[in-house]
C-alpha positions in Angstrom: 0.0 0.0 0.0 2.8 2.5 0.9 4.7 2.3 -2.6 1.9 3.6 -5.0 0.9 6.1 -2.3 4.4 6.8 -2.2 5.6 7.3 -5.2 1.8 8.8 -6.4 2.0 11.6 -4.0 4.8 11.9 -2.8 6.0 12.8 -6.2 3.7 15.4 -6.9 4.2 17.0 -3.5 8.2 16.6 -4.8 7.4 18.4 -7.5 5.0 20.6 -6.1 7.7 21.9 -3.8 10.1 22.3 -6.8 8.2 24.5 -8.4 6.5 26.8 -5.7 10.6 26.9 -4.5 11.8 28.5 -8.1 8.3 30.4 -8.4 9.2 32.0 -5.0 13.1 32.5 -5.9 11.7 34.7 -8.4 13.6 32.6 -11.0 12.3 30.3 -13.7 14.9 27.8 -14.0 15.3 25.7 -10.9 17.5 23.4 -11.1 19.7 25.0 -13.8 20.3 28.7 -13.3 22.8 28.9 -16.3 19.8 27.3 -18.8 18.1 31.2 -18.6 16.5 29.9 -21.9 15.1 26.8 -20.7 12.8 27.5 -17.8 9.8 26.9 -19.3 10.8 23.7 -20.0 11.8 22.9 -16.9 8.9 24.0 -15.1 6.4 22.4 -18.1 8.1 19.4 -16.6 7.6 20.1 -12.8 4.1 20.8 -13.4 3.4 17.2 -15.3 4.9 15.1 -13.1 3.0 17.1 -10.7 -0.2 16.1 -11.8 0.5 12.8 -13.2 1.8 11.5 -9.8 -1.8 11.5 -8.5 -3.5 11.0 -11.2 -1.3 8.0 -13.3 1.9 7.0 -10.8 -0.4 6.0 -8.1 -3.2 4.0 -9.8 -1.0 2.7 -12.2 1.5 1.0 -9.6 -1.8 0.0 -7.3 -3.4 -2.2 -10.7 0.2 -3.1 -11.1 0.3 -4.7 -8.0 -2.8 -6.0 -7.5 -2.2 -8.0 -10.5 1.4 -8.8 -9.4 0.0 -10.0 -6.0 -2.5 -12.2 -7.7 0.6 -14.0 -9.6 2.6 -14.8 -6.8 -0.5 -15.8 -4.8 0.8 -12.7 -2.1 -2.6 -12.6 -0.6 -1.3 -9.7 1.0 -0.2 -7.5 -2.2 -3.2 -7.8 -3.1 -5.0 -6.5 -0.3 -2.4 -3.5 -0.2 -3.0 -2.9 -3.4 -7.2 -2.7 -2.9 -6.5 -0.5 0.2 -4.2 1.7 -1.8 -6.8 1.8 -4.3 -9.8 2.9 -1.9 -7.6 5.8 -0.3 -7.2 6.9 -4.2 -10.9 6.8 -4.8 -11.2 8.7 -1.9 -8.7 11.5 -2.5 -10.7 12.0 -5.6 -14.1 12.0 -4.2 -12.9 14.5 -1.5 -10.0 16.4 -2.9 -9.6 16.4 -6.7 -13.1 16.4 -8.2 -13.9 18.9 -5.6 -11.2 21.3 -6.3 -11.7 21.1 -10.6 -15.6 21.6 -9.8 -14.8 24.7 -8.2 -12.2 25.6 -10.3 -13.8 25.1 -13.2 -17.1 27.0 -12.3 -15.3 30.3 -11.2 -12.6 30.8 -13.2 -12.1 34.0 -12.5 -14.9 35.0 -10.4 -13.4 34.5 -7.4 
């Protein structure tokens, strides 16, 4: 359960830091400062593997192992896995769908 939970979010907080730290810094280039030219890139980048750590790294590895447990015969994997999977269903019931829905509704009204 901890690895695609892990690696899911944990990764997107990663890069979440990343990029509020070179946003702050006032520079656009984070990791680089001497790639001036590239910081679009770079935070393109930050702000992917942002949102694809949630939404892809952490469902992705959960399926991955549930399937993976069901081969070995890891009864255990498994259930990992489906527990890992319920806390993702419910950090998009509570956190993601919310957050879009309001987002998405006022855009700029608020």
């Amino acid at each position: 359960m901890g690895l695609p939970v892990g690696a899911g979010l944990g990764g997107s907080i990663a890069s979440l830091t990343l990029l509020a730290w070179g946003l702050e810094s006032g520079s656009n280039v984070i990791f680089y400062p001497h790639l001036q030219e590239h910081g679009f890139e770079s935070e393109t980048i930050l702000m992917l593997t942002m949102h694809a750590g949630h939404l892809i790294v952490w469902p992705s590895l959960s399926v991955w192992f549930i399937f993976k447990g069901r081969n070995l015969n890891n009864p255990g994997l498994g259930k990992g896995a489906l527990v890992s999977m319920l806390l993702y269903v419910i950090w998009m019931a509570l956190f993601i769908f919310p957050v879009a829905w309001f987002v998405y509704n006022f855009n700029g009204i608020v």
